[in-house]
Steps between C-alpha positions, in 0.01 A plus 500: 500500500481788774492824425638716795483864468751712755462842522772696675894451504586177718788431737809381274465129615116529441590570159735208463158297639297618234752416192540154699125433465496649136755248413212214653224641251362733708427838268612834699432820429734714711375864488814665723330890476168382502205710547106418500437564113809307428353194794182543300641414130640178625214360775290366247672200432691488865431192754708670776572874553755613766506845543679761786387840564276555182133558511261228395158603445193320411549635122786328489407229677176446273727463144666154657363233356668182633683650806487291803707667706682862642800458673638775707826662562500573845185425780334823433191513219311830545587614119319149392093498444504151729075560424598472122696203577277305733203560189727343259580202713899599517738425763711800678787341653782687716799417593476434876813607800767601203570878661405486838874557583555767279199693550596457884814651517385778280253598717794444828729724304206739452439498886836573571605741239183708635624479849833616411338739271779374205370731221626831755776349606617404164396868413687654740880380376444515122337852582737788562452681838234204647751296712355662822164296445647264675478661864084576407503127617232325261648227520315222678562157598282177465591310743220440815284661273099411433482332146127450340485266208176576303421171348712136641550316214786391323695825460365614887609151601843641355535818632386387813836259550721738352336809777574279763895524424482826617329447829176676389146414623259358235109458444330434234195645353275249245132454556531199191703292722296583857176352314699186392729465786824629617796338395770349703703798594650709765358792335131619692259627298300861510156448449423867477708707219456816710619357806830358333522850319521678865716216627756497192834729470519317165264297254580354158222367253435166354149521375314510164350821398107564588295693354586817705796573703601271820674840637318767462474849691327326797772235515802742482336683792526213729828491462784563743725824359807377349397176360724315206266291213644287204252425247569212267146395432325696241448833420153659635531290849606855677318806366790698366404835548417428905903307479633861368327684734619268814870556340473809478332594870712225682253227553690254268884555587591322148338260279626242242292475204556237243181549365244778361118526400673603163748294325745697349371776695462903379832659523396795737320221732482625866704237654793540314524877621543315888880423606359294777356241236713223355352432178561199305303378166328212546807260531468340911438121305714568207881401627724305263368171673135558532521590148622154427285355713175676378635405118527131561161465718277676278595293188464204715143575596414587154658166372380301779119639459502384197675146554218476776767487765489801679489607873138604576693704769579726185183588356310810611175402377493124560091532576389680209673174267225237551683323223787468706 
């Protein structure tokens, strides 16, 4: 018998999944609030963890005894010690193109919401005496404008379709996929991040965090004045104090933010003080139908691991299992 350990509320139909494979022998422990400790007093005796947002560190990690396999929520995996995991022989699987629509029209709505500057426009009706905003003339339009997406793949793929609706011009920005090769696509790359910086009235980011900022003071100075960013990445890709600063001086016109270097953040953070930042908490991939999605996918690459049938496509760390 299985043992699969899930940690983190699922998707309603992902639920109905995991009674369905109780009711076939397999033993579930569904932790809906879970937290590390809580991950911890159940791993022991786990084959299969799937886990969201929580951290998984190597102390954790270390008090599995028969675990074969972490299957994530989502495509992201910075909170997991992968290190930990590839010492211990255990798979990290992901679930593959599940939100590259959602996160792709959160970042287009972010694009254009900061273009029409939303938040002050919103402002200026509920707000008594602010209706005359409207002739400052903030507003902008994205049409025949210059689009950089930092990082082509799935989710730039995306947004790359959906910016071409509205007539603007698109480049992309990936070093990853210039080393491999270029994909099929009407979309030119930059091979130079300042270059597509100067060139760009707009950029929106698609990349895994690094161990220091991608935009940094140097990188916000190469912009052109006025531009428009959408994060929906991860937090710590743009250095947020340099983002305030470019809000508040006019180098950034407006910025959507889904994500932050601090998750929840402080409640006197900086950026929340800016009404030319659209802030959102960590929710571009989490629609009603990624959601589903994301539910069913992960307990399929858990159960599938184990059943020796899954897609090597899936697992992170396919190189580091020479058992495999």
């Amino acid at each position: 018998m299985h043992h699969l350990l899930v940690a983190g509320k699922l998707h309603p139909t992902g639920a109905e999944r995991l009674r369905a494979l109780e009711q076939d022998g397999v033993k579930i422990t569904y932790l809906e609030e879970a937290t590390e400790d809580s991950i911890a007093a159940h791993i022991t005796t786990a084959d299969a963890l799937i886990i969201r947002t929580q951290p998984l560190t190597a102390e954790t990690i270390k008090k599995a005894k028969q675990l074969k396999v972490v299957s994530r929520h989502g495509v992201g995996y910075d909170t997991v010690d992968l290190n930990t995991l590839n010492d211990q022989k255990i798979a990290l699987t992901i679930v593959g193109d599940v939100n590259s629509i959602s996160v792709a029209e959160h970042a287009m709505m972010q694009l254009l919401s900061g273009a029409k500057q939303l938040l002050r426009a919103d402002r200026s009706v509920r707000e008594p005496g602010k209706w005359e905003w409207r002739n400052k003339l903030e507003q902008q339009e994205i049409s025949g404008k210059n689009l950089l997406i930092i990082g082509f793949g799935r989710a730039g793929k995306q947004l790359a379709r959906m910016a071409a609706g509205f007539q603007m011009n698109i480049r992309a920005y990936d070093p990853y996929l210039q080393k491999r090769g270029w994909p099929d696509s009407q979309i030119s790359p930059i091979k130079e991040l300042h270059d597509g910086l100067r060139w760009a009235d707009c950029l929106s980011l698609h990349v895994p965090k690094e161990d220091k900022p991608l935009l940094g003071p140097l990188e916000f100075s190469k912009m052109k004045p006025g531009m428009v960013i959408s994060n929906t990445a991860r937090g710590g890709i743009i250095c947020e104090e340099s983002l305030v600063k470019a809000l508040k001086n006019g180098q950034v016109h407006a910025a959507g933010i889904d994500v932050l270097l601090n998750e929840p953040p402080n409640v006197d953070f900086a950026l929340a003080k800016c009404d030319n930042a659209l802030l959102s908490p960590h929710i571009a991939g989490l629609t009603e139908e990624a959601s589903e999605r994301m539910a069913i996918s992960s307990i399929e690459n858990a159960m599938n691991f184990l059943n020796g049938t899954i897609d090597t496509e899936m697992i992170v760390n396919q190189n580091a299992l020479n058992d495999f």
